[in-house]
C-alpha positions as CSV (number, residue, x, y, z in Angstrom):
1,X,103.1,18.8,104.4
2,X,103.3,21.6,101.8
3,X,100.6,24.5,102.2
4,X,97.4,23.9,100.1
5,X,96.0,27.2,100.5
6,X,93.1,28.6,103.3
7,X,90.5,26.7,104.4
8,X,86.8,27.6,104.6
9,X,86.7,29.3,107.5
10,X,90.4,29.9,108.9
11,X,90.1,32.3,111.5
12,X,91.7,36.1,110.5
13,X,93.5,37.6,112.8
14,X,93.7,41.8,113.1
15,X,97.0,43.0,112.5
16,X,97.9,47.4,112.7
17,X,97.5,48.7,109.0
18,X,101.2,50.6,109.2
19,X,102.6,46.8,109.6
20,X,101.4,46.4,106.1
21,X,102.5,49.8,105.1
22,X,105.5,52.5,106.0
23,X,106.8,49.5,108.5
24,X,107.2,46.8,106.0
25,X,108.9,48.9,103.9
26,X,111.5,50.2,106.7
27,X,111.9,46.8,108.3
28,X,114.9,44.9,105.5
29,X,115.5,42.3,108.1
30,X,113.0,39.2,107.6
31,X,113.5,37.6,110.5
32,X,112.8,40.7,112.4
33,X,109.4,40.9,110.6
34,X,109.0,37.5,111.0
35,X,109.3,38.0,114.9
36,X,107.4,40.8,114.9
37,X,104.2,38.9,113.1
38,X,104.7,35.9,115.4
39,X,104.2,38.4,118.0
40,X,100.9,40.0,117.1
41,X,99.8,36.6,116.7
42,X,100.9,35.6,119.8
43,X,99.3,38.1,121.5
44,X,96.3,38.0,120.0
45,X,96.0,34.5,122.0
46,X,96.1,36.6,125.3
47,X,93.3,36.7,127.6
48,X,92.7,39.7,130.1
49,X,93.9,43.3,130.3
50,X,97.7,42.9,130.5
51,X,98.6,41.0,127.1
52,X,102.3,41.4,126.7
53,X,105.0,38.6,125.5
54,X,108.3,37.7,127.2
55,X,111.9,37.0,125.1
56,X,111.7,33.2,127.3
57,X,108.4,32.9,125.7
58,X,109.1,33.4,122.3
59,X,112.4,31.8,122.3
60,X,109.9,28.6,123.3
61,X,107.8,28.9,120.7
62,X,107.6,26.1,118.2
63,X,106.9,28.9,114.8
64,X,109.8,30.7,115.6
65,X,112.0,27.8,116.6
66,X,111.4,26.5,112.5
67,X,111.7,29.6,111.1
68,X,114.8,31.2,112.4
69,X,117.7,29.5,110.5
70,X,119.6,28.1,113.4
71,X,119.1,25.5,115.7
72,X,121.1,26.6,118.7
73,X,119.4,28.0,121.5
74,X,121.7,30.9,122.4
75,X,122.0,32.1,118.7
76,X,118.0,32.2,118.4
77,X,117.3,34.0,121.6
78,X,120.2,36.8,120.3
79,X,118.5,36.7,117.4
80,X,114.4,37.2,119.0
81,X,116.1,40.0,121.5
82,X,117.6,41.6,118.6
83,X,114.4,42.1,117.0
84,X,112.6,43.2,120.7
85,X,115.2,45.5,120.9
86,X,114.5,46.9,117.3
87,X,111.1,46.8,117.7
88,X,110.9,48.8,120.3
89,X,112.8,51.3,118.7
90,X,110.3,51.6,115.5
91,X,107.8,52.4,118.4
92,X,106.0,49.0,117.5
93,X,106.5,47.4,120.7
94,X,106.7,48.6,124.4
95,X,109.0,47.3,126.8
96,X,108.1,47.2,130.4
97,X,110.6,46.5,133.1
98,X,108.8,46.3,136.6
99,X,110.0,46.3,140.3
100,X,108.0,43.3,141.2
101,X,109.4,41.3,138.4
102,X,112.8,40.4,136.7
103,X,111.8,39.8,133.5
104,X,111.0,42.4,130.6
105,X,107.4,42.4,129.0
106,X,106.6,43.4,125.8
107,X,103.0,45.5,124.8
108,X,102.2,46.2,121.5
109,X,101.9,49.7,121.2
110,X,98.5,50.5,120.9
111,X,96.4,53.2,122.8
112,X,94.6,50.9,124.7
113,X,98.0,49.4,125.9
114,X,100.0,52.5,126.5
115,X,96.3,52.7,128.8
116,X,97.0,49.5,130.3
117,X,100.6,50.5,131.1
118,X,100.0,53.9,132.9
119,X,97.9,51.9,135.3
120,X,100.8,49.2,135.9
121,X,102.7,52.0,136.7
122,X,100.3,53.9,138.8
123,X,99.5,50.6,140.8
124,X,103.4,50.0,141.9
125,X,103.7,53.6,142.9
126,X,100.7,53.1,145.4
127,X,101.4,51.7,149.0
128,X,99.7,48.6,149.7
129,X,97.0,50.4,151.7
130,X,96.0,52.7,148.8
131,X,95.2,50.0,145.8
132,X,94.4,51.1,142.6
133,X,90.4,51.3,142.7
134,X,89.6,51.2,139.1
135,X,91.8,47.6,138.3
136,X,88.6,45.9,139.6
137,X,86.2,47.3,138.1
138,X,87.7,47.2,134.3
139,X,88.8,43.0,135.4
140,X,84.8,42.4,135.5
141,X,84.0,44.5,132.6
142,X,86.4,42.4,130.6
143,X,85.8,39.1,132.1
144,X,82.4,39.7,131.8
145,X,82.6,40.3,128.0
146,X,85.0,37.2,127.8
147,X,82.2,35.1,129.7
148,X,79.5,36.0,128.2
149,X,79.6,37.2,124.4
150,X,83.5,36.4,123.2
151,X,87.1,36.2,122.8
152,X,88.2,40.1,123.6
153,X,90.2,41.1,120.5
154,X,92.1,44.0,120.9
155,X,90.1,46.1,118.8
156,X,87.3,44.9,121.0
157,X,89.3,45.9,124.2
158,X,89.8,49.5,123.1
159,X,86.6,49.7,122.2
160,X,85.3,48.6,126.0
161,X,88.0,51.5,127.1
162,X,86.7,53.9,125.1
163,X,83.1,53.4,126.5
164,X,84.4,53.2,129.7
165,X,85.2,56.8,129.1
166,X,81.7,57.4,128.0
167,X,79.8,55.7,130.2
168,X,79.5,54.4,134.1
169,X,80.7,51.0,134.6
170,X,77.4,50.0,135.1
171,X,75.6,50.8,132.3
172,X,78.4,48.9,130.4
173,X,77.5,45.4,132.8
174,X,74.2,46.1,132.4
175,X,74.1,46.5,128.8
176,X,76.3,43.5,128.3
177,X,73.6,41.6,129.6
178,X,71.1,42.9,128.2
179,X,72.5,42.1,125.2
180,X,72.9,38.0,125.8
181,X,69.4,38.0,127.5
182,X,68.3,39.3,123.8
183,X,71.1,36.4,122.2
184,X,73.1,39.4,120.5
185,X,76.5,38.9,121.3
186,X,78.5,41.4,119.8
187,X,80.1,44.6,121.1
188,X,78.2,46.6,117.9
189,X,75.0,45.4,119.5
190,X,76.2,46.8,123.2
191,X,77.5,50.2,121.8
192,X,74.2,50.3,120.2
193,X,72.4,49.7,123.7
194,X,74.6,52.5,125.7
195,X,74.1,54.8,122.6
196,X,70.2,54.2,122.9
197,X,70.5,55.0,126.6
198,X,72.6,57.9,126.1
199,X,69.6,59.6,123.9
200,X,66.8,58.6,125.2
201,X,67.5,57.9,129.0
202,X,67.7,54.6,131.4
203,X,65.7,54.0,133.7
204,X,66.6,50.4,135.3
205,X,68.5,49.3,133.0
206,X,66.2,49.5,130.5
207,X,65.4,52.6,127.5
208,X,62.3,54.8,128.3
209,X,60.6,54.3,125.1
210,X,61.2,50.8,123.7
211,X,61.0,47.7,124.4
212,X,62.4,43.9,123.1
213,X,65.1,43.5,120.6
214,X,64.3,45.9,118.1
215,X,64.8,48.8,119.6
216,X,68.8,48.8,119.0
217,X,68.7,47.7,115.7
């Protein structure tokens, strides 16, 4: 069926500015950019902290299977690992070999990932009797935000490491559920909490000087 145009309602999904920029104008190869948008999408799907994509995956996937011009198997996964492989080199896409796995894994090169990455590293450096503290503390941050208010975005994932910076762990729990028990599910309406609390002090969870819903709006 041909395309009839958007639908009230499609969903948009957020893609790096510089794709639509210096990096569409260096990348001639469509198929790479095809590959590469595919990707973003694909990860976009991805649930928890470590979101990365795998050459088996994509070489699976039903979009890329239609629109790379070859139906052999071999020829398209040549193709998809030329493109990693290119990718990586434009500094759009990490690659990630580990010990504990044979198979490469591909980040998007964000800050929040190149994060994400130093503590994949950290964590397979450490012996099995020192663990890495902080992986389960930021798992029920994000699960939390998951459970409770939505679908972690990337943007929305950088944001939560950014605070994370900012504030204790939790203060972030604490305001996350704060902000369902008001029915303001949004990470705007969180920052907004830990900003209040930065200024004007917490005591119990809770500001000093206001109280209900209006207070962070």
């Amino acid at each position: 069926m041909a395309f009839q145009g958007f639908i009230k309602g499609v969903r948009y999904i957020p893609v790096p500015a510089p794709i639509f920029g210096d990096l569409l104008a260096e990348i001639q190869d469509i198929t790479e950019l095809k590959i590469v948008l595919r990707i973003i999408r694909l990860l976009h799907n991805k649930r928890g902290l470590e979101r990365y994509i795998t050459l088996d995956e994509l070489v699976a996937d039903r979009i890329l299977a239609s629109g790379i011009s070859t139906s052999n198997v071999e020829t398209r996964k040549t193709e998809i690992f030329r493109a990693l492989k290119a990718s990586v080199k434009r500094k759009i896409l990490i690659r990630v070999d580990r010990e504990t796995n044979p198979t490469a894994t591909y980040f998007l090169n964000t800050e929040f990932e190149r994060q994400t990455i130093d503590k994949i590293k950290q964590s397979e450096t450490q012996s099995d009797h020192e663990p890495w503290e902080a992986k389960e503390d930021r798992a029920n941050i994000y699960s939390l935000y998951e459970q409770n208010i939505g679908i972690l975005t990337p943007i929305v994932a950088e944001k939560i490491g950014e605070a994370e910076q900012k504030y204790p762990v939790e203060w972030i729990e604490q305001a996350i559920s704060e902000a369902v028990s008001l029915n303001s599910r949004s990470w705007r309406y969180i920052s907004r909490i830990l900003e209040r609390w930065e200024i004007e002090g917490k005591e119990d969870g809770k500001s000093r000087k206001h109280t209900g819903k209006a207070r962070y709006i």
